[in-house]
C-alpha positions as CSV (number, residue, x, y, z in Angstrom):
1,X,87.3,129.7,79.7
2,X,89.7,129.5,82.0
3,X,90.5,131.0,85.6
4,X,93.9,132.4,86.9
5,X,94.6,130.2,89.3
6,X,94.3,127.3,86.7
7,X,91.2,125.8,88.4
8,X,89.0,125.9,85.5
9,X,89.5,125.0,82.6
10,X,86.9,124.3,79.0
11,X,88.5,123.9,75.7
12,X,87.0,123.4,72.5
13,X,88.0,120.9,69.6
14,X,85.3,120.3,67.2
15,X,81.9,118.9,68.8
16,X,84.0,117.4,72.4
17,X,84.6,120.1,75.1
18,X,86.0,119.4,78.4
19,X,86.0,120.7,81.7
20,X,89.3,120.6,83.3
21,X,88.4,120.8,87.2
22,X,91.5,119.6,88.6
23,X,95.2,119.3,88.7
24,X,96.9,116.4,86.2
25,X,97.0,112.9,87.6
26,X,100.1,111.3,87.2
27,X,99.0,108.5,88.7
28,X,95.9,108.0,86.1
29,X,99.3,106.6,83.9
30,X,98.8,103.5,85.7
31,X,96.2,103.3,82.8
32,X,98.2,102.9,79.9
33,X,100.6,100.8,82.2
34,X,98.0,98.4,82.9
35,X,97.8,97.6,79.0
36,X,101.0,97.8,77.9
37,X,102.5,95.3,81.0
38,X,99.5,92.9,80.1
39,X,100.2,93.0,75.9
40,X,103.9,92.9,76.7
41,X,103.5,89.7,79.2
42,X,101.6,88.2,76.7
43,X,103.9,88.8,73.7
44,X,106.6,87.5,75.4
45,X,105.1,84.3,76.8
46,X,103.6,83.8,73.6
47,X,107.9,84.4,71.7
48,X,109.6,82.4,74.2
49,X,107.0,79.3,74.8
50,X,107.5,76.4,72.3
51,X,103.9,75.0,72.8
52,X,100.4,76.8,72.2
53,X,98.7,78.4,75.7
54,X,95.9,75.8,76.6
55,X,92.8,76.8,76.5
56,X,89.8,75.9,79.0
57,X,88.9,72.4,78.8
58,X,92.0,71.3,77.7
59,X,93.5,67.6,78.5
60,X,95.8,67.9,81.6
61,X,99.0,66.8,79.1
62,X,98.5,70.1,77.1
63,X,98.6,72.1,80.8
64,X,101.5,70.4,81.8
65,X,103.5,70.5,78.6
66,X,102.6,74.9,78.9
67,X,103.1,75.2,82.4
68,X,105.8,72.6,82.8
69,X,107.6,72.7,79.7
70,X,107.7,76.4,79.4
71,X,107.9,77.7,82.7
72,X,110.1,80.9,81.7
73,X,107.2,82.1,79.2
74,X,105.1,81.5,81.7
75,X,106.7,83.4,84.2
76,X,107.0,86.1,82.1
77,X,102.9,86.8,81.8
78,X,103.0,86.2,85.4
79,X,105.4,89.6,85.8
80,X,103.5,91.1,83.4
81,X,100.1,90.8,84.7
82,X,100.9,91.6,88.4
83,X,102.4,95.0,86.8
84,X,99.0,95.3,85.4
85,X,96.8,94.5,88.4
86,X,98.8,96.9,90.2
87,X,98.2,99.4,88.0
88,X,94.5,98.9,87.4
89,X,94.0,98.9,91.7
90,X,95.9,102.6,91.0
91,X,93.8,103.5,87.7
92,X,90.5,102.4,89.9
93,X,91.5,105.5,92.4
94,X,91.7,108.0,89.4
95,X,88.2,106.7,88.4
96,X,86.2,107.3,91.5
97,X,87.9,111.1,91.9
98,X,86.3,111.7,88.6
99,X,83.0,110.9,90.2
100,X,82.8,114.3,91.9
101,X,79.5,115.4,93.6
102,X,77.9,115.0,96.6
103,X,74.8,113.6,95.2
104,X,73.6,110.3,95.4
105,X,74.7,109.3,91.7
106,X,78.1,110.6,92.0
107,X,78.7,108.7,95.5
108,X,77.1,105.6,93.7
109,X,80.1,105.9,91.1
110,X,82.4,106.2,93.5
111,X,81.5,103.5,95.6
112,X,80.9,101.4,91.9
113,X,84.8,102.2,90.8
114,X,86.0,101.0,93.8
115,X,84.2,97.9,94.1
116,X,85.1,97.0,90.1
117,X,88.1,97.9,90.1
118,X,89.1,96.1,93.3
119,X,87.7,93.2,91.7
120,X,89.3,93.4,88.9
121,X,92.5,94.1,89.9
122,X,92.2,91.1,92.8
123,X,90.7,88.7,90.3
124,X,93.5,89.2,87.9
125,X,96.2,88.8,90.4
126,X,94.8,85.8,91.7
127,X,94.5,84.1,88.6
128,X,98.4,85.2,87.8
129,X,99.0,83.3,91.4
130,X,97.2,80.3,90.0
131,X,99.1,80.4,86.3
132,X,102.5,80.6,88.9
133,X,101.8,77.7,91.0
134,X,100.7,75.2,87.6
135,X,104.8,76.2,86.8
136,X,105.8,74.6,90.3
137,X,105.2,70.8,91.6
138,X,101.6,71.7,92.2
139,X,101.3,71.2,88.4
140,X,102.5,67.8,88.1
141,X,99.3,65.9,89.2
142,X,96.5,65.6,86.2
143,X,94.1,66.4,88.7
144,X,95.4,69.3,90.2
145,X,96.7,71.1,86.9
146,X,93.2,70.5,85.2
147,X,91.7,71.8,88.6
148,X,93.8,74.6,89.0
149,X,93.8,75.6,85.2
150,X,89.5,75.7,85.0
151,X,90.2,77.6,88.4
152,X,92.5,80.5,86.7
153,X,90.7,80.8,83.7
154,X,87.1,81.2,85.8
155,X,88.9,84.2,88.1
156,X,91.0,85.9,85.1
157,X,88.8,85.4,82.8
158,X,84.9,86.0,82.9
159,X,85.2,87.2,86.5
160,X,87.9,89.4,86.2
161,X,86.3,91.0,82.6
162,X,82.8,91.5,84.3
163,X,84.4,93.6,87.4
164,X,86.7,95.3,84.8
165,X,83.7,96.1,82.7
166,X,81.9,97.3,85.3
167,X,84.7,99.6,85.9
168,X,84.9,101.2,82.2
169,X,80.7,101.8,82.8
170,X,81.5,103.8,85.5
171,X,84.8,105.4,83.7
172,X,82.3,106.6,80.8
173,X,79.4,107.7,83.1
174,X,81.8,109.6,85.8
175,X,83.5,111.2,82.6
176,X,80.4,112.5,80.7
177,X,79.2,114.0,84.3
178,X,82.3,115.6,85.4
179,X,82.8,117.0,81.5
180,X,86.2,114.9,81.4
181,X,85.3,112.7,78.2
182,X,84.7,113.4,75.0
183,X,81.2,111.5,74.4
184,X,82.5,109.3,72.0
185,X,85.5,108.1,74.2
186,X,82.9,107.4,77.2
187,X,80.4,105.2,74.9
188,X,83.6,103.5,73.9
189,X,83.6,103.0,77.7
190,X,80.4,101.4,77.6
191,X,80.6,99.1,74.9
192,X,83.7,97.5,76.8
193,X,81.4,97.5,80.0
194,X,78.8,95.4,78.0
195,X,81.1,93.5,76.5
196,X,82.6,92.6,79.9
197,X,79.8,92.2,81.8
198,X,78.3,89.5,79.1
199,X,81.8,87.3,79.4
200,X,80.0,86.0,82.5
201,X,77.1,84.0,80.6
202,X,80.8,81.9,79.4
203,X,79.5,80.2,82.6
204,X,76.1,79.4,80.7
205,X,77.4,78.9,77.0
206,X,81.4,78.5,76.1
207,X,80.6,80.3,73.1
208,X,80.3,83.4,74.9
209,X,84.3,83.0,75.9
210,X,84.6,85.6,72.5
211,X,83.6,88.4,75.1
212,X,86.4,88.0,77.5
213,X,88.8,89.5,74.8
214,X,86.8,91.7,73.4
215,X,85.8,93.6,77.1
216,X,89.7,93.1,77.9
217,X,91.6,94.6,75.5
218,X,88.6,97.4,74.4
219,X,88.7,98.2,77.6
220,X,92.9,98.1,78.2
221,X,92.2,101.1,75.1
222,X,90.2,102.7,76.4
223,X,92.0,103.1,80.5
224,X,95.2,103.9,78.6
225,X,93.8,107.0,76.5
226,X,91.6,108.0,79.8
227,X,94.9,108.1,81.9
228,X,97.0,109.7,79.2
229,X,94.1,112.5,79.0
230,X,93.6,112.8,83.4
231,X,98.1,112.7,83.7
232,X,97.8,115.9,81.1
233,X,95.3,118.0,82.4
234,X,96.2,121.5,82.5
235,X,96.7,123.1,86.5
């Protein structure tokens, strides 16, 4: 079904239909930006750095020698993951118009979106401020590195997984509403938002750190087909 003035729009393919409502979003390609500038910081820190990335809890020798040692791959992730906070702020705006509706659930997604996302995208960068500052003398002090180190990890890490989770959960609820999302690409959604959310008991048990990367990248998927799908809708 479709209108003339391109309005309206349902298509068919197999068992997923989609309403098309509105004009394509180029901006929703800050989705698949905000994944491919993470991976691609990531890959290249990890090609040009000659020691292994520390992980939380680690002596304040192994952060200096990362941070110190290899400032170039370090500065490298940095670049790539303000690209991908950036983006995500951007992608959080093409998730709350999706939430359309003047009822109380819709403005409750809206108002969800931008909360997540803001915390997401604020989290990350902060923690990409931190991971800068352990390449400068603020690094050189045991203390300090170990200090700043547990800091990053704790703001780009469980906190920054649980706001982007919460963000995917509204993603797949605004898109099943609004007739945007296939069904299966919005439980997708939700799986990342549980996996997200849960990073947060890391806090409680360190074996839970397993859900960081799990909610991350599932959900870095998932934003980057979402955004391909809203930048292509027909007008």
């Amino acid at each position: 079904m479709s209108s003339n003035n391109g309005v309206v729009r349902k298509d068919t393919i197999g068992e997923d239909s989609m309403t098309l409502t509105e004009r394509p979003d180029p901006g929703a390609l800050s989705g698949p930006l905000a994944g491919v500038s993470f991976v691609a910081g990531l890959v290249g820190a990890i090609t040009l750095a000659d020691s292994p990335y520390p992980r939380p809890g680690s002596e304040p020798a192994e952060i200096r020698r990362y941070f110190r040692g290899n400032p170039r791959a370090a500065r490298v992730s940095v670049v790539g993951q303000l690209i991908s906070a950036a983006s995500l702020a951007r992608f959080t705006a093409s998730v709350a118009r999706m939430a359309t509706g003047s009822d109380r659930e819709a403005r409750g997604l809206r108002a969800g979106a931008i909360a997540a996302g803001g915390l997401a995208a604020a989290s990350l960068a902060t923690s990409v401020l931190l991971s800068a500052a352990l390449t400068s003398s603020w690094g050189e002090q045991d203390a300090r590195a170990a200090d700043l180190h547990r800091l990053m990890f704790a703001v780009g890490g469980p906190v920054h997984s649980a706001g982007f989770g919460v963000l995917m959960g509204v993603l797949g609820r605004a898109g099943l509403r609004a007739g945007e999302l296939p069904r299966s690409l919005a439980i997708a959604g939700f799986v990342s938002a549980a996996a997200g959310v849960l990073s947060l008991f890391y806090f409680v048990a360190e074996r839970a750190v397993w859900f960081i990367p799990v909610g991350r990248f599932s959900g870095l998927l998932v934003s980057g087909i979402v955004g391909a799908r809203l930048s292509r809708r027909w007008s």
